[in-house]
TINUFI-628380 format. One record per residue: y negated, z, x negated of N, C-alpha, C in turn; residue number from 1; residue in one letter. Coordinates in Angstrom, 3 decimals, always signed. Layout:
<pts>
nyy / nzz / nxx / cayy / cazz / caxx / cyy / czz / cxx / i / aa
Y / Z / X / Y / Z / X / Y / Z / X / NUM / A;
...
</pts>
This chain:
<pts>
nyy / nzz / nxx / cayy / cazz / caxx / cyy / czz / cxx / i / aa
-49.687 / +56.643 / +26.826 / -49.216 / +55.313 / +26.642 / -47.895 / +55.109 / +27.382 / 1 / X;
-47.104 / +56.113 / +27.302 / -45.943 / +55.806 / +27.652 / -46.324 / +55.910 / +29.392 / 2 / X;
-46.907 / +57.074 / +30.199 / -47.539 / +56.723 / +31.412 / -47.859 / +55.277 / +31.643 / 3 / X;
-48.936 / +55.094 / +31.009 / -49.198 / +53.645 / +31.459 / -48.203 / +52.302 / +31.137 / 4 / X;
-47.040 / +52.522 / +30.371 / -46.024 / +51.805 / +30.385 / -44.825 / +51.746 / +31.846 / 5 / X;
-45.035 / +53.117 / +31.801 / -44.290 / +53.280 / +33.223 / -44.548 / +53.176 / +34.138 / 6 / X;
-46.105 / +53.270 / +34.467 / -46.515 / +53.090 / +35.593 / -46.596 / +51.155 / +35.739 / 7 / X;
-46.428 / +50.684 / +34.677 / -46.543 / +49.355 / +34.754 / -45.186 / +48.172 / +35.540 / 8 / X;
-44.598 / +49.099 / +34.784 / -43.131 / +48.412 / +35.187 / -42.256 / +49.148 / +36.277 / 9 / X;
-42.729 / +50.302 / +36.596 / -41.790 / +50.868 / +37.782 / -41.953 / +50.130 / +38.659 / 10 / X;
-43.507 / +49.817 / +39.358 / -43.493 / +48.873 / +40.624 / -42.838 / +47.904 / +40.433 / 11 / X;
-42.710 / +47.304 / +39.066 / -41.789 / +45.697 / +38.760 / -40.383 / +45.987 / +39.321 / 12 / X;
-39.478 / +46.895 / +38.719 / -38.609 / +47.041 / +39.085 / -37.765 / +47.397 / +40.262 / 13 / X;
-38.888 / +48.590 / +40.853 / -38.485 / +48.709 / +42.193 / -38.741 / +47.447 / +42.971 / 14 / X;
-40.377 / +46.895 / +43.541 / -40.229 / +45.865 / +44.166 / -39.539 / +45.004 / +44.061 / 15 / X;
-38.732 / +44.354 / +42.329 / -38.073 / +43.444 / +41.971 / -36.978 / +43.808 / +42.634 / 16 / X;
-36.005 / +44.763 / +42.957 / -34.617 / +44.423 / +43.464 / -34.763 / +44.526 / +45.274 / 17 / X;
-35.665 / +44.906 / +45.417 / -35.979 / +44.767 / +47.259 / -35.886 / +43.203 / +47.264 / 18 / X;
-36.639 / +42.481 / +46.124 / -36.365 / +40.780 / +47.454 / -35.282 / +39.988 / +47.062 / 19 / X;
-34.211 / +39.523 / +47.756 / -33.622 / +38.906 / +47.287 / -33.002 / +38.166 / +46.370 / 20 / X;
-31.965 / +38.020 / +45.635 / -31.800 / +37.045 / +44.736 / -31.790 / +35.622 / +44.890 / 21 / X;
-31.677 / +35.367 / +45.773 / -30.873 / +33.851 / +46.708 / -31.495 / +33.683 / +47.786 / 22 / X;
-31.984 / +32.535 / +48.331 / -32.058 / +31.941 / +49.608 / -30.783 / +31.957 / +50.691 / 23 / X;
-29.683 / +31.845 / +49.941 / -28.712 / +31.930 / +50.639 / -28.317 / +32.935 / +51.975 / 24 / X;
-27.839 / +32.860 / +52.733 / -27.202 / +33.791 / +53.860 / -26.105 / +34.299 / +53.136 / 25 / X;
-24.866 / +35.585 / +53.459 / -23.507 / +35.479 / +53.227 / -23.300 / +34.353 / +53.719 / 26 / X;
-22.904 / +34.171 / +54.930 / -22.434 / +32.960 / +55.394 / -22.511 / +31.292 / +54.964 / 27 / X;
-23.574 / +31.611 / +54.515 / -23.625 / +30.487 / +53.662 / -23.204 / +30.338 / +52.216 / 28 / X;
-23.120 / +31.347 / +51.524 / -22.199 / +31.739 / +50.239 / -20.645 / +31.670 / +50.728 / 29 / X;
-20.379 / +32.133 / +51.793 / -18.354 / +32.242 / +52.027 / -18.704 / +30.170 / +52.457 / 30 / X;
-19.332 / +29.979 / +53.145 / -18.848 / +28.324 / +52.936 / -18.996 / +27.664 / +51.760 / 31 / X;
-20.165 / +28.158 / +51.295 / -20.609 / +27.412 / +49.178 / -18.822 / +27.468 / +48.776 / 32 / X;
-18.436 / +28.572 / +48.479 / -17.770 / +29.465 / +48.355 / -15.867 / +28.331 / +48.554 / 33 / X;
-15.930 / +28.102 / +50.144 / -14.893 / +27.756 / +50.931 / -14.896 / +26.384 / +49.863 / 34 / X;
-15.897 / +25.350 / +49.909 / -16.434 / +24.548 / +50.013 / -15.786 / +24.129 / +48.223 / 35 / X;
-16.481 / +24.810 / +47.402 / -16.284 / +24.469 / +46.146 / -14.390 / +24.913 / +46.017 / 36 / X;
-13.919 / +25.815 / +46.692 / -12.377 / +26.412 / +46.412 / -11.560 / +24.790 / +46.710 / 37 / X;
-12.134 / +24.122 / +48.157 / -11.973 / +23.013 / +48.757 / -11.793 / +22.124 / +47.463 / 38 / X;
-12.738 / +21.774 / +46.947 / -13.078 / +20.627 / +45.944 / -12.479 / +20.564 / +44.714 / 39 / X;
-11.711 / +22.339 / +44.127 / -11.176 / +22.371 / +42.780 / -9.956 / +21.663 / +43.166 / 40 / X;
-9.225 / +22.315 / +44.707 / -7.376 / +22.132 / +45.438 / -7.439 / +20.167 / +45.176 / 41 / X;
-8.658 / +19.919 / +45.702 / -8.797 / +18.360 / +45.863 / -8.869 / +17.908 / +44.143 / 42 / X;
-9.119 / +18.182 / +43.258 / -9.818 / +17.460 / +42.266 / -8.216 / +17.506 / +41.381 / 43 / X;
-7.589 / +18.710 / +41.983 / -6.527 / +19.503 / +40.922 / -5.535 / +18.141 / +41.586 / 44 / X;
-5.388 / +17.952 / +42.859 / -4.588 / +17.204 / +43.449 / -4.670 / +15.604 / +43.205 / 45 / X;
-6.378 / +15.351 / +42.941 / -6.316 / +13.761 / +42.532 / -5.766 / +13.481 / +41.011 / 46 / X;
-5.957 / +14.509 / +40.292 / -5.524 / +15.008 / +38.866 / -4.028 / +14.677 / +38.854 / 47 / X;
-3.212 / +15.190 / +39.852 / -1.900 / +14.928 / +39.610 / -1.454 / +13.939 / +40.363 / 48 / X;
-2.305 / +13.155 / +41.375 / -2.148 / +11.718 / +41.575 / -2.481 / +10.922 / +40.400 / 49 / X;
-3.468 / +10.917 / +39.807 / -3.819 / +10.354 / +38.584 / -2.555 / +10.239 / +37.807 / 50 / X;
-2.251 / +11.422 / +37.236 / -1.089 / +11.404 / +36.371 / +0.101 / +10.386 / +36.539 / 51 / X;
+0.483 / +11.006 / +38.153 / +1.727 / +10.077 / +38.583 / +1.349 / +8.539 / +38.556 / 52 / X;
+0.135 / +7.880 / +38.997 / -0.364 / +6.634 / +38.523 / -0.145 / +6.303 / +37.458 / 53 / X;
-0.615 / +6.930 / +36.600 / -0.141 / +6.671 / +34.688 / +1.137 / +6.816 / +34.585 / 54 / X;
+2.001 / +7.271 / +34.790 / +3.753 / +7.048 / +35.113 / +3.949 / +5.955 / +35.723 / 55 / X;
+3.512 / +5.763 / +36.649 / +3.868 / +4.432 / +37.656 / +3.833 / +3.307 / +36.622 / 56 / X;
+2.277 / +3.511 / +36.574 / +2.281 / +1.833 / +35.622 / +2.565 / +2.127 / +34.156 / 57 / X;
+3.025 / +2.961 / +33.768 / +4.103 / +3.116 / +32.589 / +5.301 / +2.176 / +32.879 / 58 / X;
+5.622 / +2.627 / +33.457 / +6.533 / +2.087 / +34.214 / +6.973 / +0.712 / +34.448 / 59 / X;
+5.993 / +0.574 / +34.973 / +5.918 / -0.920 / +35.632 / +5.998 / -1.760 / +34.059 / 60 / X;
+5.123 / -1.279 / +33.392 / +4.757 / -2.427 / +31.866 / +6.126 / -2.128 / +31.531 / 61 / X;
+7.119 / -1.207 / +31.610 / +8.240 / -1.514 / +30.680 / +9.111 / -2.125 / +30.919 / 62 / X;
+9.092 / -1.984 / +32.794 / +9.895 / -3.126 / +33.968 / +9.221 / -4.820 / +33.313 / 63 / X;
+8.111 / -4.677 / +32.973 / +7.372 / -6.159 / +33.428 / +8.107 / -6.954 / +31.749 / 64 / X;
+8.137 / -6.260 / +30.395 / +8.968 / -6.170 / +29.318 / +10.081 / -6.976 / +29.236 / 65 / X;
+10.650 / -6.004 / +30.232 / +12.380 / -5.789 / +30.164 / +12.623 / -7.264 / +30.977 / 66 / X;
+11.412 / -8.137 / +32.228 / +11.805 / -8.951 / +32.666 / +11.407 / -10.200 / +32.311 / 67 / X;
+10.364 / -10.063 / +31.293 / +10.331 / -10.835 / +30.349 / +11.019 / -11.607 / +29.263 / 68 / X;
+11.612 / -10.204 / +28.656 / +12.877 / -10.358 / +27.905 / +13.950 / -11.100 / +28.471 / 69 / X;
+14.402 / -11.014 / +29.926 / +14.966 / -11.185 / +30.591 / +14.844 / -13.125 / +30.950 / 70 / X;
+13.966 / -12.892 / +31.307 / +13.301 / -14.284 / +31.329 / +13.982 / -15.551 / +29.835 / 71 / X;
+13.339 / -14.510 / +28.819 / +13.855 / -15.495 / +27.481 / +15.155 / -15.771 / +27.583 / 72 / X;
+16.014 / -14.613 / +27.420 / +17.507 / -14.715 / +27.291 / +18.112 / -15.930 / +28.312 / 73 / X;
+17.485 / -15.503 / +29.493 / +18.116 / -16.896 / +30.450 / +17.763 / -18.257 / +30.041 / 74 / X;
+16.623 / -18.162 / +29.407 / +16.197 / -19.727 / +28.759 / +16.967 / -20.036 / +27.659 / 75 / X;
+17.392 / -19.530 / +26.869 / +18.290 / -19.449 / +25.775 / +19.463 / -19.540 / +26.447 / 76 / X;
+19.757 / -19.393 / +27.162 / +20.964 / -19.270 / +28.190 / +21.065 / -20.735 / +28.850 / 77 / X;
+20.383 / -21.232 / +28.888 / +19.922 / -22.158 / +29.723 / +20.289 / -23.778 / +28.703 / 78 / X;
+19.358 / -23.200 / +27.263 / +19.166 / -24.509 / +26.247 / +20.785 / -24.488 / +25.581 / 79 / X;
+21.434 / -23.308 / +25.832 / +22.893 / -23.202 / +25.243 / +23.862 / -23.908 / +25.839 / 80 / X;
+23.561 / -24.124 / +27.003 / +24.765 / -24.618 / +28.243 / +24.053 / -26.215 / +27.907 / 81 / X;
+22.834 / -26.315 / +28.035 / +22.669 / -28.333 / +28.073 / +23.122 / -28.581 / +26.549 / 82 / X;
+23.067 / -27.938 / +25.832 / +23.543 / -28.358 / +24.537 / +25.338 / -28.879 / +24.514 / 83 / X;
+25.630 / -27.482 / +25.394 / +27.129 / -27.610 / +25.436 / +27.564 / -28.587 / +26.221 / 84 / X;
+26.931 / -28.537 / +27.239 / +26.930 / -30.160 / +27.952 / +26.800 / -31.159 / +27.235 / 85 / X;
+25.956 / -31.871 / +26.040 / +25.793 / -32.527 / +25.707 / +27.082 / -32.549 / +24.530 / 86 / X;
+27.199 / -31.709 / +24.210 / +28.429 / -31.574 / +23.424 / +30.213 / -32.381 / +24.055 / 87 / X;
+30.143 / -31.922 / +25.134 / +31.212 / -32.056 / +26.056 / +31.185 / -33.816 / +26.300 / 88 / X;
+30.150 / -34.379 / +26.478 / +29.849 / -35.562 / +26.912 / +30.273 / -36.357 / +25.592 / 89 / X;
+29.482 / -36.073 / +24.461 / +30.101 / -36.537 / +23.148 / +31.240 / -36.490 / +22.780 / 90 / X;
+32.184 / -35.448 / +23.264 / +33.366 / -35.241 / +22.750 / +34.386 / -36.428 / +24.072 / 91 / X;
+33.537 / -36.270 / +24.901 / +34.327 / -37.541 / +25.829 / +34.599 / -39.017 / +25.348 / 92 / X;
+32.938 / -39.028 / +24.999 / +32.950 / -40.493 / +24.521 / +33.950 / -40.575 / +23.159 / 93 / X;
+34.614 / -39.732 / +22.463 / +35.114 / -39.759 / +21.116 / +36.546 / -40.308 / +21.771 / 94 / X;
+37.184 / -38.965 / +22.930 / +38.299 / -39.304 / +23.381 / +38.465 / -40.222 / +24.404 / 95 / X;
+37.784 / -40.851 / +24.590 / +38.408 / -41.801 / +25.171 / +38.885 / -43.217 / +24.585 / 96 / X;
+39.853 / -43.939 / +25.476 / +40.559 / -45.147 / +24.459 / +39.896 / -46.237 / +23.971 / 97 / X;
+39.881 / -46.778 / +23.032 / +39.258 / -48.108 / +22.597 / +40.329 / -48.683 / +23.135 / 98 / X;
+39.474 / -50.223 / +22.669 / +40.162 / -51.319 / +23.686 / +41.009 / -51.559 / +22.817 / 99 / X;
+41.516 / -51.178 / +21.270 / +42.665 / -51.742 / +20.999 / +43.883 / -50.351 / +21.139 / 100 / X;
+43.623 / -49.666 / +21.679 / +44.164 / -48.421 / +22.273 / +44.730 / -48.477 / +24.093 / 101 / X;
+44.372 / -49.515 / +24.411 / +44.882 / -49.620 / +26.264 / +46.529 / -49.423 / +26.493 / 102 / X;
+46.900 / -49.488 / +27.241 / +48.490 / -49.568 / +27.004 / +48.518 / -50.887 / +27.551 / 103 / X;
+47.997 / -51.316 / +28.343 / +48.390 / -52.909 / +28.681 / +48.181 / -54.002 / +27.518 / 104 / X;
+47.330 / -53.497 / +26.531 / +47.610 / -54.000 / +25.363 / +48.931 / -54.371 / +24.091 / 105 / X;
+48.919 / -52.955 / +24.236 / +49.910 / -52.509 / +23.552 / +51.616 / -52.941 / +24.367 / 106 / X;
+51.580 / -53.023 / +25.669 / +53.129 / -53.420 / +26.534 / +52.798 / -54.837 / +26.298 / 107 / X;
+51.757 / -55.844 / +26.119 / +51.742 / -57.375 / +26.368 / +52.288 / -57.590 / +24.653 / 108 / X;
+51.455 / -57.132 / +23.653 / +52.060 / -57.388 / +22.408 / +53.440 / -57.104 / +21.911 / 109 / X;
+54.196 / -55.870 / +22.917 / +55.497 / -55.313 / +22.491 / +56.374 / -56.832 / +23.298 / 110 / X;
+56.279 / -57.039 / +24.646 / +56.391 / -58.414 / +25.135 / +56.733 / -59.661 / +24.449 / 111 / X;
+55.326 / -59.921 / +23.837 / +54.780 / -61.186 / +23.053 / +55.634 / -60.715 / +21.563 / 112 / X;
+56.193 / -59.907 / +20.977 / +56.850 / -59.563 / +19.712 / +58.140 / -59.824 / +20.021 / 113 / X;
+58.314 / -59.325 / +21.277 / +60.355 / -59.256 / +21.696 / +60.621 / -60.724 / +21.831 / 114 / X;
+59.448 / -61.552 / +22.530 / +59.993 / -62.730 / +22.728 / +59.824 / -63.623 / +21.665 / 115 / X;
+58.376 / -63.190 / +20.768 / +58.465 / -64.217 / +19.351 / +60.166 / -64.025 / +18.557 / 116 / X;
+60.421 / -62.904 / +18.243 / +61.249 / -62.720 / +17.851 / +62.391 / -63.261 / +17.820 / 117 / X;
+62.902 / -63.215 / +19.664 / +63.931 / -63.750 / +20.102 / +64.197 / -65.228 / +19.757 / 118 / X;
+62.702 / -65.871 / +20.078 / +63.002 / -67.490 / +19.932 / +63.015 / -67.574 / +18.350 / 119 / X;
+62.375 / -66.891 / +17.687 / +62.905 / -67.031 / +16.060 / +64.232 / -66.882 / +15.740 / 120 / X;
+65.042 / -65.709 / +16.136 / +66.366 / -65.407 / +16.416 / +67.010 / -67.191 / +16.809 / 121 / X;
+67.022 / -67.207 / +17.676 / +67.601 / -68.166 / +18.239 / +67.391 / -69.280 / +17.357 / 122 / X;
+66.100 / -69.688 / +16.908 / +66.246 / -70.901 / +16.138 / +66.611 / -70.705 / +14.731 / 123 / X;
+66.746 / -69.996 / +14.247 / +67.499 / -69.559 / +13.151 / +68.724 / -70.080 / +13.362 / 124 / X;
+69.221 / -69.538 / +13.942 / +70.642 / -69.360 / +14.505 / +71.611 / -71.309 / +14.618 / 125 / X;
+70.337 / -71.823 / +15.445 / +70.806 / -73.161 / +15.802 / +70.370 / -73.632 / +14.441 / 126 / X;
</pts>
């Protein structure tokens, strides 16, 4: 039994490692070979382009944020000053003179008083 076990499988084994494993050439394994080493350097390299992309536009969204923010504050900046303007304008109209406030008012009545006066003076007098 054991004969006819051996005699069964020796030819397997011997003929089995005579034919090839692969279609391949060497030469065509050192390029497979070149080829795939090629593709990890490349994949490893778009990998850390990738990355730096995800930084970039990290980036950018916290720039785009910050000029947003930026944006508001000047509008607030903006509604603060017309206010104050409008403020300034009101406070004009407060100070400035009414008409019983002119000085040509006020010099014609000091006038018109010195001379009522005087001719009262005087006719008193006579």
């Amino acid at each position: 039994m054991k004969q006819l076990i051996f005699a069964i499988l020796f030819p397997i084994t011997v003929f089995g490692q005579t034919v090839s494993d692969t279609c391949f050439t060497e030469q065509q394994l050192i390029n497979i070979s070149e080829t795939l080493n090629e593709l990890y350097y490349q994949d490893s390299v778009n990998n850390s382009l990738i990355d730096q992309q995800d930084a970039v536009i990290q980036k950018q969204d916290e720039l785009l944020q910050l000029d947003s923010l930026h944006l508001q504050f000047k509008q607030q900046q903006i509604d603060l000053l017309e206010e104050n303007i409008n403020l300034y304008v009101k406070q004009q109209k407060h100070l400035q003179p009414k008409w019983y406030n002119h000085k040509f008012i006020w010099f014609s009545a000091g006038i018109l008083t010195t001379v009522l006066t005087g001719k009262f003076i005087v006719e008193v007098i006579q």
